[in-house]
C-alpha positions in Angstrom: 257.7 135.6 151.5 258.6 134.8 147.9 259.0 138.2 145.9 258.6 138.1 142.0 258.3 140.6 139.1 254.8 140.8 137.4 256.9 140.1 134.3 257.9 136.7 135.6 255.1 136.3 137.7 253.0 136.3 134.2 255.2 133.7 133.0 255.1 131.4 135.7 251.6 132.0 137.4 250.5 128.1 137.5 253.7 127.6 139.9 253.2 130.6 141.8 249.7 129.7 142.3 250.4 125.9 143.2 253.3 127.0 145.5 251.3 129.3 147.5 248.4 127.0 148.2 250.3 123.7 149.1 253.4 125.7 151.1 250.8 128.5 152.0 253.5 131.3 151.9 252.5 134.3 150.1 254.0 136.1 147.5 254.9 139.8 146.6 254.2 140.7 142.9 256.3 144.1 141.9 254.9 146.5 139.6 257.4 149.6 139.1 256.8 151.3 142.8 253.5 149.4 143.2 253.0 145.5 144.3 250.0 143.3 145.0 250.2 139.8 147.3 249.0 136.5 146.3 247.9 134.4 149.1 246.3 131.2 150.0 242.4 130.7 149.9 242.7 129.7 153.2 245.4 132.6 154.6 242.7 135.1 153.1 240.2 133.7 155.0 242.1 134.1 158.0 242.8 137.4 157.5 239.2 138.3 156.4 238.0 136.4 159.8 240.6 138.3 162.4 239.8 141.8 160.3 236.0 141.3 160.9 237.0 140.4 164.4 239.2 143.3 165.2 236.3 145.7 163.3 233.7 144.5 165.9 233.8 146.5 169.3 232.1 143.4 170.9 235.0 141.2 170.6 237.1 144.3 171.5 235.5 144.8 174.7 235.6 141.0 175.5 239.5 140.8 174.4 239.8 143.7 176.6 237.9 142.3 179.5 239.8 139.1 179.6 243.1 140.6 179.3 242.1 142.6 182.7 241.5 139.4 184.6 243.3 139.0 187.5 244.6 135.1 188.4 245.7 133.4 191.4 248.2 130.9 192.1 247.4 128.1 194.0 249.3 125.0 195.6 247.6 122.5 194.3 249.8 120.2 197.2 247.7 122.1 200.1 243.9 121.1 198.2 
C-alpha cells in the first residue's frame, strides 16, 4: 500500500488517482492522527459486494453449511 501526506497527496492527486486504478493498489492518505484510503472503482466494489455478503445471515448459514460437509476419498483405480 502506497502511503502519502494529504499535503502531497493534494499536489499530486491526478497520479495517485491513475496509479491506483491501473496498478489497483490502494493508498493511505495521512491527516495529523487521522487517514482516509483511496481505492480502485473496482476494489470498492469488491469490498461493497463481500460486506453485503458477510451482513446477510443467508450466505452465512450456507458458508456455514458447506464448511461442515463431510468428503470422501475415493480410488478412482477401483471404479
Amino acid at each position: 500500500m502506497v502511503t502519502t501526506t494529504i499535503s502531497d497527496f493534494r499536489k499530486s492527486i491526478k497520479d495517485y488517482v491513475d496509479a491506483v486504478i491501473s496498478n489497483n493498489e490502494p493508498v493511505l492518505i495521512n491527516r495529523g492522527r487521522q487517514g482516509a484510503v483511496l481505492v480502485s472503482l473496482d476494489e470498492y466494489n469488491v469490498l461493497a459486494r463481500t460486506a453485503s455478503i458477510l451482513n446477510s445471515r443467508s450466505a452465512i448459514d450456507i458458508i456455514e453449511a458447506s464448511s461442515e460437509q463431510k468428503f470422501v476419498e475415493v480410488d478412482i483405480d477401483a471404479l
